[in-house]
Structure formats: C-alpha cells, structure tokens
N, CA and C of each residue as an Amber inpcrd file, in Angstrom:
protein
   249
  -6.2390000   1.0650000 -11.0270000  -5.3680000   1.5740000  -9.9850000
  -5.5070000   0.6520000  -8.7670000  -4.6230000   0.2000000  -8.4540000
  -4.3230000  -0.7800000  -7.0930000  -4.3590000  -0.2200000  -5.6920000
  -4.4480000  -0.6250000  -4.5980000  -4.2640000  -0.2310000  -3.3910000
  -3.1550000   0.7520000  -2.8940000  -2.1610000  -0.0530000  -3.6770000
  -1.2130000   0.3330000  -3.0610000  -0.3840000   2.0530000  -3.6870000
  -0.8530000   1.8900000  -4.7430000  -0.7530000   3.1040000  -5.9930000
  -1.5900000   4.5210000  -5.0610000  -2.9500000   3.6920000  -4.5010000
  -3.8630000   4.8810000  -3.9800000  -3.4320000   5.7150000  -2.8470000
  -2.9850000   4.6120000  -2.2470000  -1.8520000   4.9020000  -1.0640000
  -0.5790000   5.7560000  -0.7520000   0.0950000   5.6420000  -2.0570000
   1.0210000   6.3790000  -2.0720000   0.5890000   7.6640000  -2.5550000
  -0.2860000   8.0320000  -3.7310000  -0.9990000   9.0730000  -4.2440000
  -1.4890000   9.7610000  -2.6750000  -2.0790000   9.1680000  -2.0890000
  -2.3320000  10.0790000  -0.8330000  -1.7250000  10.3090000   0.0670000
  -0.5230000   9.4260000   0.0210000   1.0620000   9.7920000   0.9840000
   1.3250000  10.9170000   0.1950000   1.3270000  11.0740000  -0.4060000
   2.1330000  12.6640000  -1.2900000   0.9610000  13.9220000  -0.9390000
   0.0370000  13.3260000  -1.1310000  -1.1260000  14.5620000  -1.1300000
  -0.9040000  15.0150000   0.3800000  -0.6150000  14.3640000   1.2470000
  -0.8530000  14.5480000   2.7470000   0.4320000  15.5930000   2.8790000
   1.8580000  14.8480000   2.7240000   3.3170000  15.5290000   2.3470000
   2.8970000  16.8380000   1.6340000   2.1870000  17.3100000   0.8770000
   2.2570000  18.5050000   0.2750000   1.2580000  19.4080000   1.0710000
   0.3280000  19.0400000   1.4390000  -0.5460000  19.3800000   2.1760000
   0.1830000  20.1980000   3.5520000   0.9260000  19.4700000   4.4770000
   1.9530000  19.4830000   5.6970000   2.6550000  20.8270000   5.2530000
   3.4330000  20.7830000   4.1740000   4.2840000  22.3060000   3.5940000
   3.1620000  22.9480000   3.8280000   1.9950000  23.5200000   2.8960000
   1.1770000  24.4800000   3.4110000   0.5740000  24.7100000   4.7010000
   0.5500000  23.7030000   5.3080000   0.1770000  24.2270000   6.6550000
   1.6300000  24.7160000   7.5880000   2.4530000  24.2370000   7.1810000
   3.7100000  24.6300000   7.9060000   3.9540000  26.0260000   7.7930000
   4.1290000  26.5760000   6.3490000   4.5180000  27.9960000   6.0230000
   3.1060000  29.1170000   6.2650000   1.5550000  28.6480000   6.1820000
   1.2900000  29.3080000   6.6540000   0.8470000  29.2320000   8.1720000
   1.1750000  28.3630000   8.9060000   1.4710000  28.6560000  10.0170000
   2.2470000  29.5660000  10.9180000   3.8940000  29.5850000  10.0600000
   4.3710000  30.4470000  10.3060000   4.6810000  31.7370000   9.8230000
   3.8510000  31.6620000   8.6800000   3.5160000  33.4220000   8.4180000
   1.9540000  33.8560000   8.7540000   1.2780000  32.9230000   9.8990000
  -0.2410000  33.6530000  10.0240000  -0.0020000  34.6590000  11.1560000
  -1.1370000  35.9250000  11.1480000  -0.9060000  37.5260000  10.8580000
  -1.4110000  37.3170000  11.9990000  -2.8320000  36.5500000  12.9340000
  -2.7450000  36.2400000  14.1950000  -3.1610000  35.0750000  14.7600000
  -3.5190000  35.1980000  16.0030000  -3.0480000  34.0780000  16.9260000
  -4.3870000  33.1180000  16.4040000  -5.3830000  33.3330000  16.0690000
  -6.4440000  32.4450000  15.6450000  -6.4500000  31.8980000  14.4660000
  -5.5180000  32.5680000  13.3530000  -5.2570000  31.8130000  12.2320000
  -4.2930000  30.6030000  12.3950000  -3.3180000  31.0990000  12.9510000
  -1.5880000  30.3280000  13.4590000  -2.4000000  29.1630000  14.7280000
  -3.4880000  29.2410000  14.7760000  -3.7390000  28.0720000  15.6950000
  -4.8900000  27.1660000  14.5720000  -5.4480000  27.4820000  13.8990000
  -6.7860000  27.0940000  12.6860000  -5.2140000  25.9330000  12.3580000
  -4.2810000  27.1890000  11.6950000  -3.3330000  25.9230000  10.8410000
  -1.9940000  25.2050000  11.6570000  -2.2420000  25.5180000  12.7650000
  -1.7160000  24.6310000  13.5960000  -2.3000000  23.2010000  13.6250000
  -3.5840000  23.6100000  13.8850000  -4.1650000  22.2050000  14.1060000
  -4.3450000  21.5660000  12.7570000  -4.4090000  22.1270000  11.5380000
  -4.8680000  21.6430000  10.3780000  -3.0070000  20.4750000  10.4090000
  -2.1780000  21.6840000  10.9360000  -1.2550000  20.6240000  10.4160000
  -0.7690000  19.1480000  11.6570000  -1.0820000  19.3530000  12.7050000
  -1.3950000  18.3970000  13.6880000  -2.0450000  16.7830000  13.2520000
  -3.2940000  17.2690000  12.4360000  -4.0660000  16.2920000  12.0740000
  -3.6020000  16.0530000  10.8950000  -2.9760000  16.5460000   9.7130000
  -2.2260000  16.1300000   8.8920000  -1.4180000  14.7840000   9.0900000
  -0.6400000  15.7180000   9.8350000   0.6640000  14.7560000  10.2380000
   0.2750000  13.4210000  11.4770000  -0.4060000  13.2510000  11.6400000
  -1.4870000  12.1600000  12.1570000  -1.9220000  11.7090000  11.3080000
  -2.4410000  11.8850000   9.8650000  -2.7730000  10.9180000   8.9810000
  -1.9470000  10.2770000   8.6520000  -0.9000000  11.1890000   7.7930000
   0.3230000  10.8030000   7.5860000   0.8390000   9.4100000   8.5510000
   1.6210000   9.8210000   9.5920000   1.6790000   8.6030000  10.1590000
   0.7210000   7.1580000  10.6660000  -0.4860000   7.4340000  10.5330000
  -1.5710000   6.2450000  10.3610000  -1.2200000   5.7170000   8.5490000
  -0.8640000   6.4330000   8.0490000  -1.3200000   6.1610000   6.3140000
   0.4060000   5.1350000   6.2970000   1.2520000   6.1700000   6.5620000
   2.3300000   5.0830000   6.6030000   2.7910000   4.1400000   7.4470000
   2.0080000   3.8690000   8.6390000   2.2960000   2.3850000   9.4440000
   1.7860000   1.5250000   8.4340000   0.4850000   1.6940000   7.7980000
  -0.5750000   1.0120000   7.4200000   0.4150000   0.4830000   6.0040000
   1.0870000   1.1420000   5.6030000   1.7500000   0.5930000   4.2760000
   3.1880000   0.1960000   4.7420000   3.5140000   0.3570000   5.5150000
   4.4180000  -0.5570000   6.0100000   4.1670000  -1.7160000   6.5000000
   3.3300000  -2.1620000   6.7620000   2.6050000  -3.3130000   7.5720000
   2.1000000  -4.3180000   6.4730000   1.9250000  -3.2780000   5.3570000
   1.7640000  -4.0000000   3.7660000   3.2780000  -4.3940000   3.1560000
   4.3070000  -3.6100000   3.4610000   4.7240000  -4.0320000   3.1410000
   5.2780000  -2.9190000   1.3020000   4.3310000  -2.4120000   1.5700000
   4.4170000  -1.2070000   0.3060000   5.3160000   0.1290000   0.6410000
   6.0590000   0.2130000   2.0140000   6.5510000   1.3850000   2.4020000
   7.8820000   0.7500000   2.8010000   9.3150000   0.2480000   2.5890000
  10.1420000  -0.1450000   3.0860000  11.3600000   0.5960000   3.3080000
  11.5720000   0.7640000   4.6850000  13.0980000   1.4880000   5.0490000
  13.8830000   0.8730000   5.4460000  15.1720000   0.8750000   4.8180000
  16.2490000   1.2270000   4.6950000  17.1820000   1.3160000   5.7280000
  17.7760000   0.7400000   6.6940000  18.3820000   0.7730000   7.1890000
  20.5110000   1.3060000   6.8230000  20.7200000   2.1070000   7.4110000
  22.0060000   2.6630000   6.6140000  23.1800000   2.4960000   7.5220000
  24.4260000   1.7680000   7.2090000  25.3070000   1.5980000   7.8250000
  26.0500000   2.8010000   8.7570000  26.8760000   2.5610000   9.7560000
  27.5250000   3.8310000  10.2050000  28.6440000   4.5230000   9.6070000
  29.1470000   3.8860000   8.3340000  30.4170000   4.3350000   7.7770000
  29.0880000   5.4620000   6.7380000  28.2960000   4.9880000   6.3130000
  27.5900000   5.5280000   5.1360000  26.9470000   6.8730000   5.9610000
  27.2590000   7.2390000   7.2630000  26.0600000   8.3290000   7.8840000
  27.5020000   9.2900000   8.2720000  28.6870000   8.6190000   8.5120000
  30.0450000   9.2050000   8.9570000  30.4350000   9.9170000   7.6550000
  30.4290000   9.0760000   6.5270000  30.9530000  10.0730000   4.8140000
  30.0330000  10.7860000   5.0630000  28.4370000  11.2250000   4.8360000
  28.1810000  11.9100000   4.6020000  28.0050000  12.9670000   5.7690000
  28.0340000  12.7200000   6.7670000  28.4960000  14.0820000   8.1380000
  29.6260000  14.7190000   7.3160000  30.8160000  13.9180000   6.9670000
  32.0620000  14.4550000   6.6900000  31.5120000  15.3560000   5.4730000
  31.3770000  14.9450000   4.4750000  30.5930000  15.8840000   3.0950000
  29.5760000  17.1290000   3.6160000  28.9850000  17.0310000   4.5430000
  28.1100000  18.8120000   4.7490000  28.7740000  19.1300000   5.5390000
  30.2130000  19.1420000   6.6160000  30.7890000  19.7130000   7.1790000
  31.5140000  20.1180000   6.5730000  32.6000000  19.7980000   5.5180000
  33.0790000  20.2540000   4.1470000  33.2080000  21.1530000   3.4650000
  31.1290000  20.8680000   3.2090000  30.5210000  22.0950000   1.8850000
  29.6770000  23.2480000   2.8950000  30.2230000  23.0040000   4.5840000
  29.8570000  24.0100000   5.3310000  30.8960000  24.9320000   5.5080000
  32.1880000  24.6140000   5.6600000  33.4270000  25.6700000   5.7680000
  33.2790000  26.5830000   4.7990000
C-alpha cells in the first residue's frame, strides 16, 4: 500500500467520521453532549482539511475547475426538477 492509497483511505475515514459527528450533534439530548460532539467534529474537519492540502500539494487530490455555461445548465436542471 502506497502513500498515497493511505491517504485517501483516511480522507474517507475522516468524511465518514464528520456525518457522525454532525447528526449526533444535532440530535444530542444536552448541552454537554452537543458540545463533546461539537468539538469532536471541529477537530475532524481540521484534519480533514490539513489531510487534503497535504495531498494536494502531492498532487494526489486534483480539482477541477468548471466552466460557467456547465454551473448555468445545471442551476437550470434543479430549478426544473424543483417546480
């Protein structure tokens, strides 16, 4: 297993991780739990973004830049399948 394989394996683990702290954040029963996973998800999402500068900088994380006709169709398409 390569660097970059490990990397992404723990980009996902972190991403799945973030959902559970999100939902039970917003279903904790009180204010000392909803702050425990507040912060759990704070520092999450702080790895997260350290984990993906770091693979972008490799060169292993590349975005995509998307034209304005390509962001205009698809506005037009969920306004659409919103009526």
């Amino acid at each position: 297993m390569n660097d970059q394989l490990i990397m992404e394996n723990i980009l996902l683990l972190l991403k799945s991780n973030m959902e559970v702290y999100v939902h039970g954040t917003l279903e904790a029963s009180n204010k000392f739990v909803h702050e425990v996973l507040h912060y759990g998800l704070e520092e999450t999402l702080k790895m997260q973004h350290n984990l993906y500068n770091k693979m972008t900088e490799y060169g292993w994380y590349q975005v995509k830049n998307v034209d304005a006709k390509t962001i205009k169709d698809t506005l037009k398409k969920v306004k659409k399948s919103n009526s």
